[in-house]
Structure formats: C-alpha cells, structure tokens
N, C-alpha and C positions, 0 to 999 in steps of 0.2 A: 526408562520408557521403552518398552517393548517393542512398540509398533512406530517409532522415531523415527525415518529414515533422511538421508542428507539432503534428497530434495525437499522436505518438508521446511528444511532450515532455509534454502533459496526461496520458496514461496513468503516464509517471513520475510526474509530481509528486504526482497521485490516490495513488498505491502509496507515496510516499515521506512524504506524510502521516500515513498509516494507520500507518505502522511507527514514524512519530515519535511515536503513543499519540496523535494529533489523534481526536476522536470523529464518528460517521460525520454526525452533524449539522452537527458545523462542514466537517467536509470537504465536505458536499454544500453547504451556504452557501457557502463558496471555489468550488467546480468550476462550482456553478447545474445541480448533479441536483435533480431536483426527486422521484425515485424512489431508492428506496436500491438496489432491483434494478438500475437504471444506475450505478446508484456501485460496486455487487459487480465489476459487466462490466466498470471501467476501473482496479479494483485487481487489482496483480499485485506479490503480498510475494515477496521472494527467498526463494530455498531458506537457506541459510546463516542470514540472520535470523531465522526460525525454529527452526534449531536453536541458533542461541544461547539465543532465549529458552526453548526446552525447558530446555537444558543449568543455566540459571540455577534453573528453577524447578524442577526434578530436579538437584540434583549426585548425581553417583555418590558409590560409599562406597569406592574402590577406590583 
C-alpha cells in the first residue's frame, strides 16, 4: 500500500478500541490524548458496527 502511512495504523487502532467497549480514558492513556476532543478526531467507528449494535439493541418484531 502506497499511500499507508503509520499514523493511519494509530487512527485504526484509536477506532478499533472504541468498538472493543475500551472507555475513552483508557483509550486516551493507550493513544497519550491528553484531550478527548483529539481522541473524538482519531475515532473513526464503521458503519456496519453500528448497525449491528442498533440491530442488537432494537431487534425487529418481524
């Protein structure tokens, strides 16, 4: 991957905590945010993941 760079791999792992249910304190003690506002900017949840957890906590009646 060409255009891969190392920080690209830290916005994953930030995003990949957050969905593992990691709380934004321990995430930001892992990452060294020292603001949560910079912890919001390097989380990026999938679309999918979200709707799973909708799906879970709404099941249809259908």
């Amino acid at each position: 991957m060409a255009d891969l760079h190392f920080h690209d791999l830290r916005h994953e792992a930030i995003s990949r905590l957050v969905e593992a249910g990691f709380s934004d304190q321990m995430v930001s003690a892992i990452s060294g945010h020292k603001s949560m506002q910079m912890l919001k900017h390097y989380t990026h949840l999938r679309a999918e993941n979200m709707i799973n957890e909708l799906d879970l906590a709404f099941p249809s009646k259908a």
